[in-house]
N, C-alpha and C positions, 0 to 999 in steps of 0.2 A: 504494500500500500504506500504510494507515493502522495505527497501533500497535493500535488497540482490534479492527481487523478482526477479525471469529472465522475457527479454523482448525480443522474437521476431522480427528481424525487415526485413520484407520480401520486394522484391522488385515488382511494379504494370509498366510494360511497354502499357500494354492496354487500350483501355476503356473500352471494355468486363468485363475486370478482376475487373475492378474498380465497375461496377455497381453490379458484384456478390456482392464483400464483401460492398457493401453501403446499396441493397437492400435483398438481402440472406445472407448476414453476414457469409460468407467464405474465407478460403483463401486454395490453394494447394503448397505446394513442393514436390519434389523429394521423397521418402522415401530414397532411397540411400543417399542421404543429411543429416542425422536425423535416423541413425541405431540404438538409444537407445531411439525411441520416441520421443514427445515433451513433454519438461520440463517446458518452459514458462511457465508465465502464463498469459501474456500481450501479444497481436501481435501488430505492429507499422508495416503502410504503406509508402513506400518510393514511388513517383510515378518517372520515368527516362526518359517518352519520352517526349521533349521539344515540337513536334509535335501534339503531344494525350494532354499535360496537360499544356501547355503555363507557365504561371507566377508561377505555383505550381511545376514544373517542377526542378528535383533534389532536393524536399524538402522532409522531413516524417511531414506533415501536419496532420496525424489521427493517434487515436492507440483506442485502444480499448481491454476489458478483456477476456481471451478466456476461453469460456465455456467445449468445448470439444473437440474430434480428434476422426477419424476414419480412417483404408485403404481404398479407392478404384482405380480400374484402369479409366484411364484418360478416357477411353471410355464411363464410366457410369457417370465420372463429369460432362461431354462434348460432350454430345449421339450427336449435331448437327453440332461438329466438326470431327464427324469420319466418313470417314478413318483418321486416323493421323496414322502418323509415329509411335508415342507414346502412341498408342492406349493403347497397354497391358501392359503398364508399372505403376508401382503401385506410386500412392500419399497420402501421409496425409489431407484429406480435415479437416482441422482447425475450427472449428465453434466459434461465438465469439458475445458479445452483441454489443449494439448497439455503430458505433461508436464513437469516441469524439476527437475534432477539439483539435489540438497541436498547443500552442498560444505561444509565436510565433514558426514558423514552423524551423527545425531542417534543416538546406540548406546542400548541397554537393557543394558550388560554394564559390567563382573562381576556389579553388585547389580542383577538382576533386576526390574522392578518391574510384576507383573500388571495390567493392563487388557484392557478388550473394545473402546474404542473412546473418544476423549477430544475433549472441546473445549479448546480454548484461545486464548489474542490470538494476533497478529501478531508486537508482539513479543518475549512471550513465546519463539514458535517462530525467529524471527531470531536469538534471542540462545543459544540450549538447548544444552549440547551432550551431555546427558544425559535419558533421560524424564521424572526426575524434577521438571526442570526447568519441563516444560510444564504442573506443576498449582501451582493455591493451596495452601496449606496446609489449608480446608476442604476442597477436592474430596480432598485426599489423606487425608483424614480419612474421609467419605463412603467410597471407595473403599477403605478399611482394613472398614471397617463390614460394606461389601457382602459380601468375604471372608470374615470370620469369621462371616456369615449363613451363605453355603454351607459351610463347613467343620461347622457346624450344623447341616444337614441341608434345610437352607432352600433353594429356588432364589429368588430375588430378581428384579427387574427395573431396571436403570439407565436413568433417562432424562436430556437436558440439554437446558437449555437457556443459549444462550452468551450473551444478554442483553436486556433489556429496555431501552427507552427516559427516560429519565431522569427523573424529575419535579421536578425542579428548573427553574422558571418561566422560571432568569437565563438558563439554559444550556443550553434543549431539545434539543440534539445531543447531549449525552455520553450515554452510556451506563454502566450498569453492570453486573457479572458476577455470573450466578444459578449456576450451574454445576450440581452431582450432585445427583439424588435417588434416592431407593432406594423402591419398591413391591414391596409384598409381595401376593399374591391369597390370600385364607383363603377358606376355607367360605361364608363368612356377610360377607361382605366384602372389605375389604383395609385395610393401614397403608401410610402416606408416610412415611418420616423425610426430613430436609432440614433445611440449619441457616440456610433462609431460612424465617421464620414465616410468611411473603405464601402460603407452598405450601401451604397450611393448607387444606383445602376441603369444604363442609360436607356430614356424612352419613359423612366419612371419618375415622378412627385415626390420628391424628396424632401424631409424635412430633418434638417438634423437638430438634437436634443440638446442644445449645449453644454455643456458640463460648468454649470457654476455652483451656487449650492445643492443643488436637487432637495431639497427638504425646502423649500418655502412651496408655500399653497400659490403663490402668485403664479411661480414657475409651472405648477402643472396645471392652471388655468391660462395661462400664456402660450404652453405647447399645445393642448388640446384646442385654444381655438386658432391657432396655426394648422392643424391637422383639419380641421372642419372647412377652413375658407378652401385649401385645396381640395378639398373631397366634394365640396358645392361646384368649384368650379368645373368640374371632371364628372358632372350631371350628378351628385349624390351618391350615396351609399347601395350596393346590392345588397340586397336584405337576405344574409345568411348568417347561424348559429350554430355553435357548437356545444349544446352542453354540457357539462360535466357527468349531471347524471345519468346520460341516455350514451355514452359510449358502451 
């Protein structure tokens, strides 16, 4: 286990989903979520429903080492949940050994902190003993953004990626952390924000996230209606969702 390794950390609203990854040592997301693959190499389960999971509830209690990744569509994960809505829509099935209890468990409580699914190090995750633990101060920033999009009226798209290879001549092994981006699909296109310029890509709405404090409320009402003038001018938003608890 190396500090930079990336961590996975997916969220489990079921108990279905839980007995997959307990007893078939899987897990699924989006592929839209994850456009350059998975890079991980750890996954960590957060479990969210206080209903389905009592006392473990809002904790990541498991992680485990992920072996490999494939695509399929939800209907071949899922052949006894279909018809679904999301039949034909493609996921990363995650495959992963067996997995191992997080002593003590990494809580989301009292202060709540919303996510769909987050990268992070190693050890970051070794050291966390709260969510909020496991982000940057950018990504926490980004992920402020994403919110106040849908609270907007916006559905958004988060994707990550947990890093690229260094370009630094001396040191070709290091790496370092790209983390959140936020895409939007309009009419007539789409916009990126990210507060890595490198995201930038051409033909696309760009908006980059500056990196100043990322903690004032000014600032993610300042990015979010930057992200909005370009999504009106690009005919508006396509009205698509993802959520959590219908994967």
């Amino acid at each position: 286990m190396n500090p930079e390794d990336a961590v996975l950390v997916g969220v489990i609203s079921r108990k279905r989903d839980y007995e997959i990854a307990r007893d078939q040592h899987w897990y699924r997301i989006p592929s839209k979520q994850a456009p350059n693959g998975i890079t991980a190499r750890y996954i960590a389960l957060f479990f969210s429903s206080a209903k389905t999971f009592g006392e473990q509830a809002s904790t990541i209690s498991y992680y485990a080492e992920i072996a490999g990744y494939e695509l399929a569509r939800r209907r071949d994960l899922l052949p006894d949940e279909s018809p679904h809505e999301r039949d034909d829509e493609e996921y990363y099935k995650i495959q992963f050994r067996e997995l191992i209890e997080r002593t003590p468990p990494i809580v989301n409580k009292p202060k709540p902190h919303r996510f769909a699914f987050i990268y992070t190090t190693w050890d970051r995750f070794e050291q966390a003993q709260h969510i909020r633990d496991l982000y940057s101060t950018s990504d926490y920033f980004v992920d402020r953004v994403f919110h106040a999009l849908k609270q907007g009226g916006i559905n958004p798209l988060r994707s990550w990626e947990a890093a690229r290879p260094s370009k630094k001549s001396d040191k070709p092994e290091l790496e370092y952390p790209i983390g959140a981006r936020i895409r939007v699909l309009c009419e007539n296109g789409s916009v990126t924000a990210s507060t890595n310029p490198a995201d930038k890509r051409e033909g696309e709405d760009f908006v980059y996230l500056q990196p100043h404090d990322y903690l004032s409320e000014d600032d993610v009402k300042g990015s979010t209606h930057q992200i909005m003038e370009h999504v009106q001018r690009l005919g508006g938003a396509k009205m698509i969702d993802i959520p959590v608890e219908l994967y």
